[in-house]
N, C-alpha and C positions, 0 to 999 in steps of 0.2 A: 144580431147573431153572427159571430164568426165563423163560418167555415174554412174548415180549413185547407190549402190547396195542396193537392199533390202533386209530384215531378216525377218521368221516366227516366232516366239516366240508363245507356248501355254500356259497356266493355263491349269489343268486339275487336277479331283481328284472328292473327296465327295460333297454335299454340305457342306456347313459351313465352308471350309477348308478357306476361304480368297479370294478366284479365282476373283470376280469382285475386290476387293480391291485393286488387282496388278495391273488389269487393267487399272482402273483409273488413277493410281498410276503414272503408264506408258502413259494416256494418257495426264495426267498433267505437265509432264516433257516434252511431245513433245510441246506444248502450243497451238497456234495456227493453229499447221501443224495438228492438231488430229482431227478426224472426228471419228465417231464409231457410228457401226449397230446393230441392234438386228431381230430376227425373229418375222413375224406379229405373232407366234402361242404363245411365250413370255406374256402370259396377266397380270403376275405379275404389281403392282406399274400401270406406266403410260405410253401410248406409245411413249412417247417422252424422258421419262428417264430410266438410269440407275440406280439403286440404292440397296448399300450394303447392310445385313441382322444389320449391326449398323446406316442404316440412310444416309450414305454419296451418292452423287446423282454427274451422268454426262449425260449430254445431249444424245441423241442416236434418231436415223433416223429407224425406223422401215421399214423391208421390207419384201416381201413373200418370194424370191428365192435371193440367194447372188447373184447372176449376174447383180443383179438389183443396187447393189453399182457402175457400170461402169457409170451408168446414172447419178449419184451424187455426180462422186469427181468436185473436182474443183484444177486452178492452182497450191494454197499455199501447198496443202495437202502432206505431208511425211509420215505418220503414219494412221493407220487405225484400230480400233476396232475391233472385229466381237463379241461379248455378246451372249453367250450359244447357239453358232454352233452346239450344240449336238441337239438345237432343230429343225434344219434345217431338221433333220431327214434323209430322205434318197433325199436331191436335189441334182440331178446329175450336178449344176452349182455348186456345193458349192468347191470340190477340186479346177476344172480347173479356177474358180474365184481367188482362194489363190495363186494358183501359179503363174497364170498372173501378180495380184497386184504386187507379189514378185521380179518379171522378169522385170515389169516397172519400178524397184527402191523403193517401197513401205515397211515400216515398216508395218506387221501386225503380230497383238498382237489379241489373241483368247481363249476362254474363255469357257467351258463345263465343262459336265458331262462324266468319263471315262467307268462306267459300269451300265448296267441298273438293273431291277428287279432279271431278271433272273443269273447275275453275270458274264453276256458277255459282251464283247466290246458294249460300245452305238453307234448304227448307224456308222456315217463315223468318228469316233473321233481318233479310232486307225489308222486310214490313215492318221489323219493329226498329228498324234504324229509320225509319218513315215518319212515327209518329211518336220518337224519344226525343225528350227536351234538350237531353243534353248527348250527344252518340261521337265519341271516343274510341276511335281507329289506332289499336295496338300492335306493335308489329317486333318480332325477338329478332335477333340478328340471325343471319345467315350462318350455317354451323359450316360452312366452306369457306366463304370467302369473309364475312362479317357486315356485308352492306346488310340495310333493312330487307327483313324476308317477309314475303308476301304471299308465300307459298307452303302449303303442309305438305310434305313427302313424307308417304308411306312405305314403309321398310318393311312392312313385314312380308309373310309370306299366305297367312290365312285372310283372306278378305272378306270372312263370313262375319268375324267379330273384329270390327274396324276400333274399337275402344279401346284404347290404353295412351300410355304416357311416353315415355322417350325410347321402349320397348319395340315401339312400333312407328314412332314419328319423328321426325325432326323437321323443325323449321330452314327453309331455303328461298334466295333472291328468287326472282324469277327466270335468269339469265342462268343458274345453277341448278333450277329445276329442269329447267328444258333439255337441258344437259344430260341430268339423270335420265331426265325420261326419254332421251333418246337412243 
């Protein structure tokens, strides 16, 4: 009997870096085995896609707590989504969900934010760069000066709803963040 094995793979970085882009990228190659989630707190775009900061769009199953993907695979499925895990926040189903998929034979390919405001670990993201097979450090260029950015700068002015796209964010070096923020 073959079992079969499964592999974590993350994106992870800045925004801007690319991180849904791979995903897709990787959900398109698996074809019809690809299913992929996003968290209900996600209110970018639409709740039933994904879609890149250039426009490019993949289906996606919204749900509150990842556990909640055990209720929605079906037979075909090899490969699995998870779309800005960082915003799962602190769900204590979110690890022991990756590693089960992983353990049934499951492809999942996972997609966040690696640092927040404060320049810490985001929520459970460095756990899951812990125990991804494959963990893929993405970084966009600096919108000031063009070195690699490493930093998310927040533009906006409401910090009640931190979620949005270049509306409210731009990617910055570290050396250009400090700057701002000083």
């Amino acid at each position: 009997m073959n079992k079969r094995i499964g592999e974590v793979t993350l994106y992870w970085g800045t925004m801007f870096a690319g991180k849904t882009t791979r995903l897709i990228q990787d959900l398109k190659q698996a074809g019809e085995g690809a299913i992929c989630f996003k968290p209900a707190t996600d209110t970018r775009y639409s709740h039933n896609i994904s879609k890149t900061h250039d426009g490019v769009e993949f289906p996606v199953i919204t749900i509150k707590q990842a556990s909640d993907i055990f209720l929605l695979l079906e037979p075909h499925i090899t490969t699995i989504g998870i779309e800005e895990a960082s915003l799962f926040y602190d769900d204590p189903t979110l690890i022991p969900t990756i590693i089960t998929l992983r353990d049934m034979g499951y492809n999942v390919i996972i997609t966040g934010i690696d640092r927040n405001l404060k320049d810490e670990p985001f929520c459970q993201m460095h756990k899951i760069a812990a125990l991804a097979d494959n963990c893929i450090k993405l970084r966009a260029k600096c919108v000031q000066c063009g070195r690699p950015a490493s930093m998310n700068y927040f533009k906006g002015k409401d910090k009640s709803n931190l979620i949005g796209g270049a509306d409210k964010w731009e990617p910055l070096c570290r050396s250009c963040y400090m700057e701002r923020k000083s």
